[in-house]
Backbone as JSON, one array per atom type, in Angstrom:
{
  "sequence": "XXXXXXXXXXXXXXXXXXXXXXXXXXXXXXXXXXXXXXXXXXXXXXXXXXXXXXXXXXXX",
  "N": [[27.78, 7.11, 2.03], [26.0, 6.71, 4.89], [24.38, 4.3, 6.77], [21.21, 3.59, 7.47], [18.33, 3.74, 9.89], [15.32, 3.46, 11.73], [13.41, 6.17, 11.5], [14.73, 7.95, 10.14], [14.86, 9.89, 7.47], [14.25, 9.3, 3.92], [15.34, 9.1, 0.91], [13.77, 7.27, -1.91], [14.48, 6.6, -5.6], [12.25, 8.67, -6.94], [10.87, 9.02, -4.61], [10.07, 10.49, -0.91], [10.45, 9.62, 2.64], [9.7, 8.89, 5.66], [11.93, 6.07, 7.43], [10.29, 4.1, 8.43], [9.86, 1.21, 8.98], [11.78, -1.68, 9.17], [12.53, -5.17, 8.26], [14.26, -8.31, 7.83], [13.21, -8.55, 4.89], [11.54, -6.8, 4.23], [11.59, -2.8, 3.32], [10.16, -0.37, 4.79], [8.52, 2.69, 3.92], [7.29, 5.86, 4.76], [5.26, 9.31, 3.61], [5.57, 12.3, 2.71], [2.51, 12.27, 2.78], [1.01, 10.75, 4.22], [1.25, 7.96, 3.39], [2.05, 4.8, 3.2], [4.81, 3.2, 1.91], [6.07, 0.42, 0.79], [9.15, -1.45, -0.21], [10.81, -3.81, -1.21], [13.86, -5.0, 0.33], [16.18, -5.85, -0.4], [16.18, -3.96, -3.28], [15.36, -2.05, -2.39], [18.12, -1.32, -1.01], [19.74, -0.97, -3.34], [18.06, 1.39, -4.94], [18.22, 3.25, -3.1], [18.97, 6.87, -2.32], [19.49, 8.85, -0.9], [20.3, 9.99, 2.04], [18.9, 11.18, 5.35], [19.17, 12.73, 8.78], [17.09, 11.67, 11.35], [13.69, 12.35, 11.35], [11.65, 15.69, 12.16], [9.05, 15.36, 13.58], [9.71, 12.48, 14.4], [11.26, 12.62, 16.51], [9.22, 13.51, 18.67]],
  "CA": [[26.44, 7.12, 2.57], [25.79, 5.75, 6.41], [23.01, 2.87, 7.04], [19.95, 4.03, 7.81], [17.7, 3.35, 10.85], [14.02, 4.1, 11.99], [13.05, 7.21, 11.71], [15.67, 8.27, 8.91], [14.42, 10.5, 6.03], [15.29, 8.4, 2.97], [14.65, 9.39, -0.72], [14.08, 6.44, -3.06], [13.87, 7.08, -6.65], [11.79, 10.24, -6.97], [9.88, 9.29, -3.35], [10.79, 10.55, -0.23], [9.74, 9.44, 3.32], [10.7, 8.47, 7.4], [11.64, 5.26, 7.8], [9.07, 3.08, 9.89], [9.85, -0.36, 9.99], [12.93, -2.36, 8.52], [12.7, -6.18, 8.28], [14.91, -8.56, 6.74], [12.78, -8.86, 3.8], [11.31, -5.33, 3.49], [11.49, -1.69, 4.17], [8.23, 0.63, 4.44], [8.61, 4.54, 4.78], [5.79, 7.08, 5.51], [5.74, 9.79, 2.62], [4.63, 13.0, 3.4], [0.93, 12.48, 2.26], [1.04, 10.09, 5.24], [1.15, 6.83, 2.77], [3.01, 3.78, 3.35], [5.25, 2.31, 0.36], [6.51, -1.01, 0.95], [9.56, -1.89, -0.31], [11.68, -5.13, -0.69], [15.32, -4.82, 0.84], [17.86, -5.97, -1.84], [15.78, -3.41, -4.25], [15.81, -0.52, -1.22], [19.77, -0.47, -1.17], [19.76, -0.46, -5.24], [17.28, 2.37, -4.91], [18.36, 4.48, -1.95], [19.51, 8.03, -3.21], [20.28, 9.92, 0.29], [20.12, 9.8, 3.79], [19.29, 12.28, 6.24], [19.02, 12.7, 9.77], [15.68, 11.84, 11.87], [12.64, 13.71, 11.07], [11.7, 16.47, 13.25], [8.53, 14.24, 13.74], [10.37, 11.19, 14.88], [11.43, 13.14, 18.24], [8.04, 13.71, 19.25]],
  "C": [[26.42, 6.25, 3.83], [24.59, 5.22, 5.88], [22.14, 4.29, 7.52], [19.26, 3.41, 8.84], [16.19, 3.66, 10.97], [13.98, 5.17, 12.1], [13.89, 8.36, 10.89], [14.64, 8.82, 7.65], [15.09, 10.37, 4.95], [14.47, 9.2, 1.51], [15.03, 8.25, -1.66], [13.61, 6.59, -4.45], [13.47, 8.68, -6.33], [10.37, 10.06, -5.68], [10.95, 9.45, -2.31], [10.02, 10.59, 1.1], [10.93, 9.22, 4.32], [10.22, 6.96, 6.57], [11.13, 4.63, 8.78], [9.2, 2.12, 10.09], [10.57, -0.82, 8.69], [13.31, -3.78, 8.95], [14.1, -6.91, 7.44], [14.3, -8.83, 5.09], [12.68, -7.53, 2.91], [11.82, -4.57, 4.59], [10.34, -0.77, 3.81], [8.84, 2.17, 5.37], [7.13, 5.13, 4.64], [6.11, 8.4, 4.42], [4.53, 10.96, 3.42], [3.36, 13.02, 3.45], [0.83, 11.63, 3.22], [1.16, 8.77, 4.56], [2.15, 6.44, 2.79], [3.62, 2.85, 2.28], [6.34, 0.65, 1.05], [8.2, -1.34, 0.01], [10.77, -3.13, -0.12], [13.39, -4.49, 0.07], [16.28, -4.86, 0.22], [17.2, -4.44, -2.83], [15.81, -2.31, -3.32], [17.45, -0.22, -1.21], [19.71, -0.28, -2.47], [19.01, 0.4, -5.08], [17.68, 3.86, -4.33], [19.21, 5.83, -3.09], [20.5, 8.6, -1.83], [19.62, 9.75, 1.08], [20.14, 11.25, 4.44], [19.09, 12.43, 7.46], [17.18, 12.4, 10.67], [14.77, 12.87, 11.71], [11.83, 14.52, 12.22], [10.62, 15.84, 14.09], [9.01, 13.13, 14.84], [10.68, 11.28, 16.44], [10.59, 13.37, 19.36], [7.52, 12.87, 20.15]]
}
């Protein structure tokens, strides 16, 4: 699995969203319903499922 960056379509658990903003503490994606989930960072790599390329979105 590669790292992930902004604008990366991540699936954690059984959610799946762009990433929007990646601190060292947290990470918060955008889910399609437009809602923002928050999570911490150590518990986002234990979580992550799959990575996929920028969302068509993101290019805009």
């Amino acid at each position: 699995m590669r790292p992930f960056q902004i604008g990366d379509r991540v699936k954690i658990a059984d959610t799946m969203g762009d990433v929007v903003e990646k601190t060292l503490l947290v990470t918060r994606i955008r889910t399609a319903k437009n809602v923002e989930v928050t999570v911490p960072t150590a518990s986002f790599l234990a979580l992550i499922s799959s990575t996929t390329a920028p969302s068509p979105q993101a290019k805009a």
